[in-house]
C-alpha positions as CSV (number, residue, x, y, z in Angstrom):
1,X,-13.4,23.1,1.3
2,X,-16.4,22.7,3.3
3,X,-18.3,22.5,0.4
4,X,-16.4,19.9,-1.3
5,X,-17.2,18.1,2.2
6,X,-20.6,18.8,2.0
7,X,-21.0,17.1,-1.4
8,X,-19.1,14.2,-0.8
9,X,-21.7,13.6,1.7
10,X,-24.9,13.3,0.0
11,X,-26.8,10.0,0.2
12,X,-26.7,8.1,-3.4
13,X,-24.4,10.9,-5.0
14,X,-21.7,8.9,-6.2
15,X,-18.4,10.2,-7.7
16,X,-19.8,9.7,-11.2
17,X,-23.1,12.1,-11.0
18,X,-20.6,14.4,-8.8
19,X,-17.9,14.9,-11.9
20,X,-21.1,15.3,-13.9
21,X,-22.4,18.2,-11.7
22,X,-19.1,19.7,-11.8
23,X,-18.9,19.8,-15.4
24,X,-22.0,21.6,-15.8
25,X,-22.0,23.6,-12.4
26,X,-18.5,24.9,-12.3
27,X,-17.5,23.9,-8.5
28,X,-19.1,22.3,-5.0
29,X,-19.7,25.7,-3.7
30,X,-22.2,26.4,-6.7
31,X,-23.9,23.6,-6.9
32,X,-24.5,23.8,-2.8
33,X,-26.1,27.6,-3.7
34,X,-28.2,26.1,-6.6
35,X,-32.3,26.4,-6.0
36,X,-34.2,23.1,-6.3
37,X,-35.3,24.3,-9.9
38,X,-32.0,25.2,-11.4
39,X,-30.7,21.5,-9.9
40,X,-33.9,20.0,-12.3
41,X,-32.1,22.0,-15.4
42,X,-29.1,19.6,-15.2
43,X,-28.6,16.3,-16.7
44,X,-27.7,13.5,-15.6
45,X,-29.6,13.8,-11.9
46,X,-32.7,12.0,-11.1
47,X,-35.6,13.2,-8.8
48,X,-34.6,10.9,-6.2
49,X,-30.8,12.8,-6.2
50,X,-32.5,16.4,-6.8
51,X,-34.4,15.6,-3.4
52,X,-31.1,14.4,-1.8
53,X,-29.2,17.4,-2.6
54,X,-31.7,19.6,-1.4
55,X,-32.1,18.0,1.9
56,X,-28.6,17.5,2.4
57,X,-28.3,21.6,2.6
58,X,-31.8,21.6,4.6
59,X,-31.3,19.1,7.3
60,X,-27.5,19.0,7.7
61,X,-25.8,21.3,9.8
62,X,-22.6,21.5,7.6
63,X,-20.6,24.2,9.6
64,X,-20.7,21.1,12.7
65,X,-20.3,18.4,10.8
66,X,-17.1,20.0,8.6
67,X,-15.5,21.2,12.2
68,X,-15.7,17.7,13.6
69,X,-13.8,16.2,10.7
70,X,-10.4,17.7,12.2
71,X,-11.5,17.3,15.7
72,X,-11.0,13.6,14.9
73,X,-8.1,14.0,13.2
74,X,-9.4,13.4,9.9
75,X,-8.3,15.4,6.3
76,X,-10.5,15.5,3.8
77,X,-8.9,16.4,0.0
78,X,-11.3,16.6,-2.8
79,X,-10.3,16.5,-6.6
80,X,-10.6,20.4,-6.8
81,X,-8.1,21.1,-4.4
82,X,-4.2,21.1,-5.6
83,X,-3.4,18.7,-3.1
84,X,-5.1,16.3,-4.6
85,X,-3.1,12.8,-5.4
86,X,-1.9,13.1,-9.3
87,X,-1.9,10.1,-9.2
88,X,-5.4,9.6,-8.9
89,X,-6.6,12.6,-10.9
90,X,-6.3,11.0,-14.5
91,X,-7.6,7.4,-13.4
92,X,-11.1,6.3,-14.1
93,X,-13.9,6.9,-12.1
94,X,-11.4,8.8,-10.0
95,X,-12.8,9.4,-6.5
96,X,-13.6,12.7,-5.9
97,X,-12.9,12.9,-2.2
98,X,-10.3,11.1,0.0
99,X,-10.9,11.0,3.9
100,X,-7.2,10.3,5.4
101,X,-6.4,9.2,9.0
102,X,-2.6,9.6,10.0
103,X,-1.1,10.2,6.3
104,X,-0.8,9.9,3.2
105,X,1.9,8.0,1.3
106,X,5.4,9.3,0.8
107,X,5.2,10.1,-3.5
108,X,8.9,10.2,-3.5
109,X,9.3,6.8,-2.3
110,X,8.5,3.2,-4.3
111,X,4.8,2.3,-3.1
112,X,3.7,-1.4,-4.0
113,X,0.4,-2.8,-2.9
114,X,0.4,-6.4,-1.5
115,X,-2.9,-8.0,-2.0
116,X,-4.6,-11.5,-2.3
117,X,-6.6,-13.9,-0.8
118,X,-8.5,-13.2,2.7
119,X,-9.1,-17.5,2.8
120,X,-5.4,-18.2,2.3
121,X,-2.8,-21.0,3.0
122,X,0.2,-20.2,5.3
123,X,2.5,-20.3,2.4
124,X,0.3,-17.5,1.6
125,X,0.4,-15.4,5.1
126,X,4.2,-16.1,5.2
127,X,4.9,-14.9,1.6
128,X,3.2,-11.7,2.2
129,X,4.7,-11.6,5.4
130,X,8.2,-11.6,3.9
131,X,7.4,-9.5,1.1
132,X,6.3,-6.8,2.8
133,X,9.2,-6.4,5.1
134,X,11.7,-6.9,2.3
135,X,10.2,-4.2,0.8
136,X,10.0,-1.6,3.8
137,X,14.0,-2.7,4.8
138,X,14.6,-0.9,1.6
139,X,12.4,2.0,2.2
140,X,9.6,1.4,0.1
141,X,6.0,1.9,1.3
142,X,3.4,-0.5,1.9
143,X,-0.6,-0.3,0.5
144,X,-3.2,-3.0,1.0
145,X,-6.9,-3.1,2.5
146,X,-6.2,-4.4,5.4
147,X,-8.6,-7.4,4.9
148,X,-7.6,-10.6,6.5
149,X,-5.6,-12.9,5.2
150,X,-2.9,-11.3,2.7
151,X,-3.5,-8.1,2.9
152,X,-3.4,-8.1,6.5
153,X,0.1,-10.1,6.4
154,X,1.4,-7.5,4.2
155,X,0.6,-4.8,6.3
156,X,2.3,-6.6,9.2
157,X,5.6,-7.4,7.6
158,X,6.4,-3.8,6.9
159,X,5.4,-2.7,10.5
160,X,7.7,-5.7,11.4
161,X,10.3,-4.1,9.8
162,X,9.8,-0.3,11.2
163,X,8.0,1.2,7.7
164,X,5.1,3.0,6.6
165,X,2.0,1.0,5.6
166,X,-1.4,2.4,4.1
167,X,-4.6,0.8,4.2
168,X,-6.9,1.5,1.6
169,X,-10.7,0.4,2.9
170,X,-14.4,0.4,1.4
171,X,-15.6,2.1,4.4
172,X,-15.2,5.0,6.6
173,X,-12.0,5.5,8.1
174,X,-13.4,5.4,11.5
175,X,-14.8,2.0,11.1
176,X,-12.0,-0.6,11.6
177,X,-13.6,-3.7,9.5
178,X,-12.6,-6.5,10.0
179,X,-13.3,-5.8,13.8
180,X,-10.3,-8.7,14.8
181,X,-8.1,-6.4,12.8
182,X,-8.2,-3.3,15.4
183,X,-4.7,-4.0,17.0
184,X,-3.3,-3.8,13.2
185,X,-5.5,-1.0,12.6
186,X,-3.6,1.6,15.0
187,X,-0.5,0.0,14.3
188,X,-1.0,1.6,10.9
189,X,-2.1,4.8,11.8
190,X,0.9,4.9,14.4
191,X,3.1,3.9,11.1
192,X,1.0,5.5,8.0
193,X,-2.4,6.1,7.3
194,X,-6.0,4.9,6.7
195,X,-7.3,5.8,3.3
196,X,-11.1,5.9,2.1
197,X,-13.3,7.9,-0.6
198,X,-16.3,6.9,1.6
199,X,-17.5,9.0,4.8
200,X,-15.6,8.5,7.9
201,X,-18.8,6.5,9.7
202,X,-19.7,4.5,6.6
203,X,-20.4,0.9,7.2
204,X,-18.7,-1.6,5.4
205,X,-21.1,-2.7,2.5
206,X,-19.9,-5.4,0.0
207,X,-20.6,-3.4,-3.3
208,X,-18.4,-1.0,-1.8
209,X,-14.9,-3.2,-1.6
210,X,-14.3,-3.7,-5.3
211,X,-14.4,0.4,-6.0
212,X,-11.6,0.6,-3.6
213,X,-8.9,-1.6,-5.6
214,X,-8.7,1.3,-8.0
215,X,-7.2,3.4,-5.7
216,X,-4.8,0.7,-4.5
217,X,-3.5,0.2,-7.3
218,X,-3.5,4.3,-8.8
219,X,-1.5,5.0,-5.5
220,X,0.8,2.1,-5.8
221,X,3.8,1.8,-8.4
222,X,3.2,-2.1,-8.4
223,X,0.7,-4.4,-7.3
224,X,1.6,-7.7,-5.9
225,X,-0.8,-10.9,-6.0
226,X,-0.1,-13.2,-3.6
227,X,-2.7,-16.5,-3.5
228,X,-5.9,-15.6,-5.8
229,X,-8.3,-17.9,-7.0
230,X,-9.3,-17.9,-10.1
231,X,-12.2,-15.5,-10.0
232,X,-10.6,-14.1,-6.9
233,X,-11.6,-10.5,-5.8
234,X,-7.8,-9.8,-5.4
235,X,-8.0,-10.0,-9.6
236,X,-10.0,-6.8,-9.9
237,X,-6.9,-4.8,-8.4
238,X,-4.5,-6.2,-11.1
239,X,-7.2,-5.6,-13.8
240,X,-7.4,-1.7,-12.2
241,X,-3.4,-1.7,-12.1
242,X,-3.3,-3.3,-16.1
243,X,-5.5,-0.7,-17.3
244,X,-3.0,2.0,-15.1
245,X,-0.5,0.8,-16.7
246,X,0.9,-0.6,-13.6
247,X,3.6,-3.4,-13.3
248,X,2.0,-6.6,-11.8
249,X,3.9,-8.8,-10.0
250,X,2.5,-12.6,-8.6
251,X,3.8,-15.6,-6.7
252,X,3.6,-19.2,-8.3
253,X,1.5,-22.0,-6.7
254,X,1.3,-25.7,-7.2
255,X,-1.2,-26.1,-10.3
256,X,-3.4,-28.2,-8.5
257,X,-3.8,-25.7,-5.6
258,X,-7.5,-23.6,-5.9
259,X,-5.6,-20.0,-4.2
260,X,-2.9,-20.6,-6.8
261,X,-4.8,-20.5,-10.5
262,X,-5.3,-16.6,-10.0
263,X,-1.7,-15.6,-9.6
264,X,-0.7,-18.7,-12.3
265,X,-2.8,-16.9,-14.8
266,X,-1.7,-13.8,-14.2
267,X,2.2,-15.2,-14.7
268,X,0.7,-16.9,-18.2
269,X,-0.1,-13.7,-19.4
270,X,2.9,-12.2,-18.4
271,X,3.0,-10.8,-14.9
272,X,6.4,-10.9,-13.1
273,X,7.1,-14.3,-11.2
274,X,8.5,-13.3,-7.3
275,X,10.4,-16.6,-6.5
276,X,11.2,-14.8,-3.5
277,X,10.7,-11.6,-1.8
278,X,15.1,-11.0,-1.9
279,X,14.6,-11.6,-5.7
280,X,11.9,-9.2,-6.1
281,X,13.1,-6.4,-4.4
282,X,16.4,-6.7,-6.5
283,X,14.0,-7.3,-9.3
284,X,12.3,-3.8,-8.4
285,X,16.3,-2.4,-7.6
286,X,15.2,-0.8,-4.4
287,X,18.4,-1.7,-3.2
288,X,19.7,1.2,-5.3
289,X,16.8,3.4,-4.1
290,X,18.9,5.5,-1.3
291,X,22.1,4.8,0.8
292,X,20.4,4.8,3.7
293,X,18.7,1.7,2.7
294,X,21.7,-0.4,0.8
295,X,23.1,-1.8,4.7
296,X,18.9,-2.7,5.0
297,X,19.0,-4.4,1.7
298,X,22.6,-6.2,2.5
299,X,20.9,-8.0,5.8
300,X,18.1,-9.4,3.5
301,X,20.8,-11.2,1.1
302,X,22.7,-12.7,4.3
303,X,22.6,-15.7,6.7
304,X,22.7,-15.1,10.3
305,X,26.0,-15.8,10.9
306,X,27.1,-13.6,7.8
307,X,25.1,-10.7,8.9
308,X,27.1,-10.9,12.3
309,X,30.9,-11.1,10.7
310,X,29.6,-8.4,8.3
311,X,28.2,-6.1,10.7
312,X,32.1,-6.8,12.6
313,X,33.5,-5.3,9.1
314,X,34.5,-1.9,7.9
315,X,36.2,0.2,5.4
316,X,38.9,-0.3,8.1
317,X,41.0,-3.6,7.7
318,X,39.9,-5.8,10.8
319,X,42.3,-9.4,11.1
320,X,40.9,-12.8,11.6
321,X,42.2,-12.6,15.2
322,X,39.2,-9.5,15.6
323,X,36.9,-11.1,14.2
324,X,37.4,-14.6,16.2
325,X,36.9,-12.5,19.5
326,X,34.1,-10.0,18.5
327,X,32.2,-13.0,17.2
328,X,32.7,-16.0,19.1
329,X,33.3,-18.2,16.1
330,X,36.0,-21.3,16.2
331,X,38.1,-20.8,13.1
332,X,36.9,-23.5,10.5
333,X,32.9,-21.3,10.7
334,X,34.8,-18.3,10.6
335,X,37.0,-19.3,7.6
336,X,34.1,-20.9,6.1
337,X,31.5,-17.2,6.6
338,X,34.4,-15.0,4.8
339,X,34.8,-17.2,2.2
340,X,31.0,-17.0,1.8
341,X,30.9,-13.3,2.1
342,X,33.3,-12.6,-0.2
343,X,31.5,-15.1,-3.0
344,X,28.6,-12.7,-3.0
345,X,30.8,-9.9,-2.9
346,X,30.4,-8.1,0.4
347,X,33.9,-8.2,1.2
348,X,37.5,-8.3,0.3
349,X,40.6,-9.8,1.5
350,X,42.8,-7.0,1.4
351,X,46.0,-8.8,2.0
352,X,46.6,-12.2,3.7
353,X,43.5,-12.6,6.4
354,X,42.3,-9.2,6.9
355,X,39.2,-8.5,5.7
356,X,37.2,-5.0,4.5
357,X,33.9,-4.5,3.5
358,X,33.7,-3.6,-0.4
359,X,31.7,-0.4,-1.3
């Protein structure tokens, strides 16, 4: 594994030349024992890369550097290990090394990615907001790249609501970028992971953002776009998820609205429509994804004072006498939240005013 560390490390080596290498060199740990000559022989490197191999093994004290990885608490997985993401192994340009702080996401679970503007309205914040703690209430997981604006309001709905969230960033996962995002950044590493193909000191350059949307959307069973423009940055993640094969979801905006005409195209050529974030986790049916979830899911489909008389209820008959003193209600609210509650087929009358929850 150190090896893989080592060449994951190597100053312009990207994960293009590196699948290259590999191809024609077998594995990291022979292309780290290759002489200077033998690294000439092989196509596809320049001199510039020769030299930089070379005086990565020279001038780089690997055995430290490898042993301070965990001493942070950092993993490192590279593509030639088995626990490598399959979910990244067939994409292209698929990374060859992942640096993970806290964890990686749950594979048996639904994972979506909420992404969009950074510049956004707060129709946009509070959409993404409610989206992502719709979705973690029914125990899906959370990914994003914990930018500002959306993604950061994505992240922070699902911690509002107790899940796991994953940021995905185009720097080192020791650099917390933007720097006004640190408080979110351990609250994700407290409740998920941070995620990067880059070193974990790397600095955030701007060529580097775009290359992580691929793995957003590779690790993510659908992408949300919420507020784009129309040659928004958030569009390169749904043109990574398209070509993955990925379901694409967006939410409308007024057509006269600039963060809107992304999302509105993307709906024009066919991209789900979230009219609300209860619609499109029913949409997704993740209230079907485990029983622990389904009382989470029923909460999100109830007022206030329905959520109180239904949390009173039970597979036990309770009379409208109970349910007037565990609530408080006068009778006319009270006659008026059952009647509600049984329209949307939460509960029964199961004979003349008592009351059961329906399975």
């Amino acid at each position: 594994m150190k090896y893989q560390y080592w060449l994951s490390n190597i100053p312009g080596v990207g994960c293009k030349t590196i699948h290259r290498l590999l191809g024609q060199a077998g594995s990291a740990e022979e292309i780290y024992f290759l002489k200077k000559e033998q690294l000439e022989k092989l196509s596809g490197l320049s001199d510039r890369q020769v030299h930089a191999i070379t005086d990565r093994k020279k001038n780089w004290d690997l055995e430290e550097k490898y042993a301070a990885l965990g001493e942070n608490g950092i993993s490192f997985l590279s593509c030639e290990m088995e626990s490598y993401p399959r979910q990244l192994k067939n994409i292209v340009d698929a990374p060859y090394s992942l640096y993970i702080k806290g964890k990686m996401p749950d594979f048996s679970k639904r994972r979506v990615a909420v992404v969009g503007a950074r510049m956004c309205s707060e129709y946009g914040k509070a959409m993404a907001e409610q989206i992502g703690e719709k979705l973690a209430l029914c125990g899906a997981e959370v990914l994003s790249g914990m930018a500002r604006g959306i993604d950061a309001y994505g992240h922070i709905g699902a911690l509002k609501a107790g899940g796991n969230t994953y940021a995905v960033l185009g720097c080192g996962v020791n650099v917390c970028y933007p720097r006004t995002n640190q408080k979110l950044y351990e609250n994700i590493l407290s409740h998920g992971g941070i995620i990067s193909e880059y070193p974990p000191e790397t600095e955030p350059i701007a060529q580097l953002f775009p290359a992580r949307n691929r793995i957003i959307s590779a690790l993510s069973d659908v992408v949300v776009i919420v507020e784009a423009k129309e040659r928004s940055g958030s569009l390169i993640t749904a043109d990574f998820a398209l070509e993955q094969g990925k379901d694409i979801y967006a939410v409308p905006g007024r057509v006269t609205d600039a963060l809107s005409r992304g999302c509105n195209n993307l709906i024009r050529q066919g991209a789900g429509i979230i009219n609300s974030a209860e619609d499109f986790v029913k949409d997704l049916e993740l209230y079907t994804c485990n029983d622990t979830t389904q009382e989470n899911f029923n909460k999100l489909l109830l007022e206030k004072d329905e959520s109180l008389v239904y949390a009173c209820l039970s597979l036990r008959p309770k009379s409208m006498e109970e349910l007037l003193k565990k609530t408080g209600f006068e009778m006319p609210q009270m006659a008026d939240v059952l009647q509600r509650l049984i329209q949307k087929d939460f509960i029964t009358e199961s004979f003349k005013n008592y009351y059961i929850r329906k399975i």
